[in-house]
C-alpha positions, 0 to 999 in steps of 0.5 A: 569819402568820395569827392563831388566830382567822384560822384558824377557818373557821366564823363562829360557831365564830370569833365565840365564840372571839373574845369569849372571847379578849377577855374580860379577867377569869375570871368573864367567860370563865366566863360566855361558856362558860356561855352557850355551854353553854347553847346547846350543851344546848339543842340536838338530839342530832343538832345537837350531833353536828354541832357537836361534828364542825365543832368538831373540823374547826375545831379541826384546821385551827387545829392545822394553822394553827398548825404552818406559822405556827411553822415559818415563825416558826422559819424567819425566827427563823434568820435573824434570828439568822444577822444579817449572818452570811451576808454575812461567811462563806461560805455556798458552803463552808458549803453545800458542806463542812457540808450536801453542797449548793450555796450555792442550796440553803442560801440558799433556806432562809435566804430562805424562797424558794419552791421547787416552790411551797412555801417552803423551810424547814430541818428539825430537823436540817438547823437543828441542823446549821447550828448545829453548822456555825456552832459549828465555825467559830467555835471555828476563828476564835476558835483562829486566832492571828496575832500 
């Protein structure tokens, strides 16, 4: 997972963002805006252009950058949750019975594993419904009585 500023590609862009980031009071982020500021004023109508584009590049792949590292952050959330629950329970009837799919598919998707080259993750839903799935037998196990 990369960090915020990881995901910035310009080295300027990436260096101011830097400093700000580690100013530790109010009055030192104020001043590196400020100087920033000053630097943008100072520039061209035509320069500043450019900059306001690259920042807005360099916005949208930090956006971008954001969105796959909390999907991957979801994806390894669900597992670490899941504990040892995949060891226990069948995922095969689980795949099968609750998704319409093979035990590949789902531990594909528990695993993270590439698939196509790209990492297989749960949608929304298909997490809402693992959920839903996870529920229902535990309200199963819990009803059964033995003695």
């Amino acid at each position: 997972m990369k960090q915020v500023n990881e995901l910035i590609q310009d080295p300027r862009i990436r260096e101011h963002f830097e400093k700000f980031y580690k100013a530790e009071t109010a009055k030192e982020r104020k001043a590196i805006s400020d100087d920033y500021k000053r630097w943008f004023n100072s520039l061209s109508e035509e320069e500043q252009k450019a900059e306001t584009a690259l920042q807005i590049e360099n916005a949208r792949m930090v956006l971008e950058g954001v969105k796959v590292n909390n999907e991957e952050l979801d994806a390894r959330r669900i597992r670490e949750k899941l504990g040892t629950v995949p060891e226990a329970i069948s995922m095969s009837y689980i795949a099968k019975t609750y998704f319409g799919k093979t035990k590949t598919w789902l531990y594909q998707r528990l695993n993270g594993n590439k698939v196509n080259g790209k990492e297989a993750r749960f949608t929304e839903e298909e997490a809402r419904q693992l959920q839903a799935a996870l529920h229902d037998l535990g309200q199963r196990l819990s009803s059964i009585i033995l003695i």
